[in-house]
DSSP file (Angstrom, degrees, kcal/mol; ACC not computed):
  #  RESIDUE AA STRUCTURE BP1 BP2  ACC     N-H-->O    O-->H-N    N-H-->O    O-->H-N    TCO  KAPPA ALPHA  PHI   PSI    X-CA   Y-CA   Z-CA
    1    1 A X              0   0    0      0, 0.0     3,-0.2     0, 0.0     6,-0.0   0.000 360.0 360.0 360.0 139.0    4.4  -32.3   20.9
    2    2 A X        +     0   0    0      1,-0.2     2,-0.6     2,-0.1     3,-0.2   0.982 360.0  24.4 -68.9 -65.0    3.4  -35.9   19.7
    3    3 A X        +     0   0    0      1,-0.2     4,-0.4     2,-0.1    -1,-0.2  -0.840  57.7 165.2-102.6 121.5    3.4  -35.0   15.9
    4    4 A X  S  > S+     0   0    0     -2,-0.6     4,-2.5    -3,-0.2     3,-0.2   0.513  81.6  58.4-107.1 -12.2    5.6  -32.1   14.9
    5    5 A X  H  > S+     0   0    0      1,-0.2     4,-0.7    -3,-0.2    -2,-0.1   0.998 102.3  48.1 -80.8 -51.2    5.2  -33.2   11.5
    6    6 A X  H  > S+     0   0    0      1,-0.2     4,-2.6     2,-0.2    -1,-0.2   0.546 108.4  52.6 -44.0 -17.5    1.9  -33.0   11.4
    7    7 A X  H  > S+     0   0    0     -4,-0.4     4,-2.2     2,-0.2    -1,-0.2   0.691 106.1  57.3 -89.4 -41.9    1.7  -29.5   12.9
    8    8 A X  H  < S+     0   0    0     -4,-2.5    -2,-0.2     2,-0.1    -1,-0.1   0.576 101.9  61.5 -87.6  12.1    4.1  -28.3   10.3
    9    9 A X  H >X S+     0   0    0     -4,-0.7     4,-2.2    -5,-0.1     3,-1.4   0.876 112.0  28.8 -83.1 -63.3    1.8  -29.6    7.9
   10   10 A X  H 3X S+     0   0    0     -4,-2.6     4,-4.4     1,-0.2     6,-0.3   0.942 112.7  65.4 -66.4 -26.2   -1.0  -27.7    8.5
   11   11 A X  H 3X S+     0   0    0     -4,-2.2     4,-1.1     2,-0.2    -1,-0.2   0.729 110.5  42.3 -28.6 -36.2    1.3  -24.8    9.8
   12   12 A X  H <> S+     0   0    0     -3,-1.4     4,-3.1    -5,-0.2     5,-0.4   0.880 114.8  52.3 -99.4 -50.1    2.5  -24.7    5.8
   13   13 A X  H  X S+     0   0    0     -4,-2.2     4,-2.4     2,-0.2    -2,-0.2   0.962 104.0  53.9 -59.2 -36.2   -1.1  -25.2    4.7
   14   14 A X  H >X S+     0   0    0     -4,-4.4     4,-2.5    -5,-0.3     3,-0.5   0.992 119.5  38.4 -51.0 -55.1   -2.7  -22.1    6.8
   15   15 A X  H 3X S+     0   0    0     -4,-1.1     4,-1.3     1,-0.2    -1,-0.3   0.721 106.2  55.5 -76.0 -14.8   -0.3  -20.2    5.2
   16   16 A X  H 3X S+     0   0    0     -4,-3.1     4,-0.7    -6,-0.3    -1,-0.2   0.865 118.3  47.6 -52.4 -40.9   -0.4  -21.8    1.8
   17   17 A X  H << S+     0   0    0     -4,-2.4     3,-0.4    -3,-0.5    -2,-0.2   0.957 106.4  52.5 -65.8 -74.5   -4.3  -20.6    2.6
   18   18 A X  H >< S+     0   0    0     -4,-2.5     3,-3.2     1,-0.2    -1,-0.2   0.847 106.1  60.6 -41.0 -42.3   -3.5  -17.0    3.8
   19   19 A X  H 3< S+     0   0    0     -4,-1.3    -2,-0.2     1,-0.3    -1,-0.2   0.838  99.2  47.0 -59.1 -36.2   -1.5  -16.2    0.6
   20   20 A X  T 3< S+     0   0    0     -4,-0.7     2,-0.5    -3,-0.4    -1,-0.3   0.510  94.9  95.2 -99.7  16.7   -3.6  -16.6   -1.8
   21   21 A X    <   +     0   0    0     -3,-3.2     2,-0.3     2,-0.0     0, 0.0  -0.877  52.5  84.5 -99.9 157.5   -6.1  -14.7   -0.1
   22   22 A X  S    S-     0   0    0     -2,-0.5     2,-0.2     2,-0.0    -3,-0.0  -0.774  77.7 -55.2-154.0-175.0   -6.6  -10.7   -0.9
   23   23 A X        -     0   0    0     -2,-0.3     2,-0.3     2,-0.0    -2,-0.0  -0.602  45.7-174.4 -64.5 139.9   -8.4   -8.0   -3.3
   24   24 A X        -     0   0    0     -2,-0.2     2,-0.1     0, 0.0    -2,-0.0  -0.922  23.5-126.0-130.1 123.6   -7.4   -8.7   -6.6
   25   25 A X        -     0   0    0     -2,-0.3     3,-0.0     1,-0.1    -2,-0.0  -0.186   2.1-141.8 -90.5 139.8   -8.8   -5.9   -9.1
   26   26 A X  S    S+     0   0    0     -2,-0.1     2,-0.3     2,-0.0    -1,-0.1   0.917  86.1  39.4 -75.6 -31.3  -10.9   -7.0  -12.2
   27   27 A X        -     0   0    0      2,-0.0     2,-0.3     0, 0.0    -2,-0.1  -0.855  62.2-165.6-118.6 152.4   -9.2   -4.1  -14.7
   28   28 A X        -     0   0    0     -2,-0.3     2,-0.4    -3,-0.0    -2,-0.0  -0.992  23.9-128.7-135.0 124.7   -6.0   -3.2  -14.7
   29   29 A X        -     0   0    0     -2,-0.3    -2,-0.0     1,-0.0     0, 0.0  -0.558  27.9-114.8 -79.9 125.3   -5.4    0.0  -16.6
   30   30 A X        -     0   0    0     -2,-0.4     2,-0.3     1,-0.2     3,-0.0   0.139  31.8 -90.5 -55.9 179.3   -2.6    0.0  -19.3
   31   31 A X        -     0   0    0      1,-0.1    -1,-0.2     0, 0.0     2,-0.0  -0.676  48.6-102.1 -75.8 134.8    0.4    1.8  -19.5
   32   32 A X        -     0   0    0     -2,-0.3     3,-0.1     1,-0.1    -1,-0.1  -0.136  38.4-109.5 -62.4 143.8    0.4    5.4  -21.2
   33   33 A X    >   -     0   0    0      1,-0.1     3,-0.7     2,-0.1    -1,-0.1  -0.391  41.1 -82.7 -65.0 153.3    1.6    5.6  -24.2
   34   34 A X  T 3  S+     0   0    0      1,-0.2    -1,-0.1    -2,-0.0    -2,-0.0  -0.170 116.5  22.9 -78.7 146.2    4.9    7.4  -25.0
   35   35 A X  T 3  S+     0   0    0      1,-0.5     2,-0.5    -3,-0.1    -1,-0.2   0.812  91.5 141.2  99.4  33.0    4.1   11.9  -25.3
   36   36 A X    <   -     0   0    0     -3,-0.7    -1,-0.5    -4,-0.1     2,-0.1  -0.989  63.2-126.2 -99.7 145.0    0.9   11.5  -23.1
   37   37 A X        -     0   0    0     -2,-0.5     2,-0.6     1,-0.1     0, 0.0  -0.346  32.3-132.0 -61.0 117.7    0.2   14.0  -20.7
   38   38 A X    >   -     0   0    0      1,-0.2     3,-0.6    -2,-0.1    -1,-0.1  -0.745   8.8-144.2 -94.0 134.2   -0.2   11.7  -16.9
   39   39 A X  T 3  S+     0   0    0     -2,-0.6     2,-0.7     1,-0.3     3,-0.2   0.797  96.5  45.7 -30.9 -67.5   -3.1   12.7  -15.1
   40   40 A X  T 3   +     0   0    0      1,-0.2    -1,-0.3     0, 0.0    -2,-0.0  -0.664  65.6 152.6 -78.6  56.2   -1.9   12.4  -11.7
   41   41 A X    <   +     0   0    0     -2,-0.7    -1,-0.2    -3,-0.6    -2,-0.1   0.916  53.5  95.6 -77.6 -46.1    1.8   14.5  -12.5
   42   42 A X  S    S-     0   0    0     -3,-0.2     2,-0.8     1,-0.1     4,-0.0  -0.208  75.0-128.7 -24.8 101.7    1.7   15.6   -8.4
   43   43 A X        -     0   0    0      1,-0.1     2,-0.2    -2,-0.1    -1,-0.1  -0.310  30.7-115.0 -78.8 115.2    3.3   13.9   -5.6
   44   44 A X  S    S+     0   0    0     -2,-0.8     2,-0.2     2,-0.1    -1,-0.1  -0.399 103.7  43.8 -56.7 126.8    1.3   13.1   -2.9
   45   45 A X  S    S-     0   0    0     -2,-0.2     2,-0.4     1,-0.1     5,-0.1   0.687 104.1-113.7 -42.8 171.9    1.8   14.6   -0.1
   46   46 A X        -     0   0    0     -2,-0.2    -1,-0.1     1,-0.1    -2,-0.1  -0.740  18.9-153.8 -65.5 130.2    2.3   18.5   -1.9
   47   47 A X  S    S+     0   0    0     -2,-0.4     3,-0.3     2,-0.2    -1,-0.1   0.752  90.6  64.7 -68.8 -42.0    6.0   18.7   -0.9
   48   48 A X  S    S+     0   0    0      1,-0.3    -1,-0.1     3,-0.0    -2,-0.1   0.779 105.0  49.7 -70.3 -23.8    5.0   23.1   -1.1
   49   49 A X  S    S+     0   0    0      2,-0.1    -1,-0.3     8,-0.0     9,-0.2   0.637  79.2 111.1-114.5   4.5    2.8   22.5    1.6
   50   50 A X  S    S-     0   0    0     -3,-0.3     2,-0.5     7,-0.1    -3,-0.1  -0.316  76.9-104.0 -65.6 170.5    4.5   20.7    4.1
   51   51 A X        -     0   0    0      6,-0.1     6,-0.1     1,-0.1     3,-0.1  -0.882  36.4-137.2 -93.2 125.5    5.3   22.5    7.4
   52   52 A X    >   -     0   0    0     -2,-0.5     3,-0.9     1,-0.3    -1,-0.1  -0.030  44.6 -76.9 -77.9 170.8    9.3   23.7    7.5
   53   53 A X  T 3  S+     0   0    0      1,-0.2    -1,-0.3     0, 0.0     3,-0.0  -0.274 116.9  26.8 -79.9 175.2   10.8   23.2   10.6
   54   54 A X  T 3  S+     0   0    0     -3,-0.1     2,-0.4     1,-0.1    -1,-0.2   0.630 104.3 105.9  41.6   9.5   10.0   25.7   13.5
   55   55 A X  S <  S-     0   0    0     -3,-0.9    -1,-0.1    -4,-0.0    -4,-0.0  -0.898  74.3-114.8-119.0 139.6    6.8   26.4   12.0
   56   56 A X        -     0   0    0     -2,-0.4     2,-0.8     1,-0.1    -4,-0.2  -0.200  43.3-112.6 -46.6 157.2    2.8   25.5   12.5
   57   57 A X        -     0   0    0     -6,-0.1    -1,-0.1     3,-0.1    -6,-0.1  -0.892  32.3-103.7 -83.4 119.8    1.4   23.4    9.8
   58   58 A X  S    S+     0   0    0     -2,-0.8     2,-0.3    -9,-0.2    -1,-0.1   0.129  87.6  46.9 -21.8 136.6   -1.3   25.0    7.5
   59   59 A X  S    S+     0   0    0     -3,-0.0    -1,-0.0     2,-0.0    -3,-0.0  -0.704  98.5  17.9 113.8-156.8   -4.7   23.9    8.3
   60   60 A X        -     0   0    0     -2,-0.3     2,-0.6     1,-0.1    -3,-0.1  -0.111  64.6-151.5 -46.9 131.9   -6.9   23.5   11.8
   61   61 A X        -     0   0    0     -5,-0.1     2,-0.4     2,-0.0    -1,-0.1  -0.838  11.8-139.1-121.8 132.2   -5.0   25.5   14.1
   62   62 A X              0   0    0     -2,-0.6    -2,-0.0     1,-0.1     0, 0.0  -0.609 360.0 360.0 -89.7 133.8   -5.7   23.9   18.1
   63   63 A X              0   0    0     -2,-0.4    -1,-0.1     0, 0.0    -2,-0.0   0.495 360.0 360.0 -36.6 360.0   -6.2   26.2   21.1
C-alpha cells in the first residue's frame, strides 16, 4: 500500500462513524420505587415449561 496512514485514517473514521450509529429510545422509564410490585416478576423463557431431558417439548407435535 502507498499510504497506510491514510487508510488507517479512514479505517478509524468508518468506525468512528459505525459507533455512533443505532436505535436510541426517546423515554427511558424510571426505576421502581422501593415495595412496588414489578410487572414483569417472570423469567422468560418459563423455566416450568421447559422440556426435561428424555422428553418431547409441549407444543406442535411433528409427524
Amino acid at each position: 500500500m502507498k499510504h497506510p496512514i491514510t487508510v488507517a485514517v479512514l479505517g478509524l473514521a468508518c468506525a468512528l462513524v459505525l459507533s455512533g450509529c443505532g436505535k436510541k429510545p426517546r423515554y427511558v422509564d424510571t426505576p421502581l420505587p422501593d415495595g412496588q410490585v414489578d410487572p414483569f416478576p417472570h423469567p422468560y423463557p418459563n423455566p416450568s415449561l421447559d422440556p426435561k431431558p428424555g422428553q418431547p417439548a409441549p407444543g406442535v407435535r411433528f409427524p
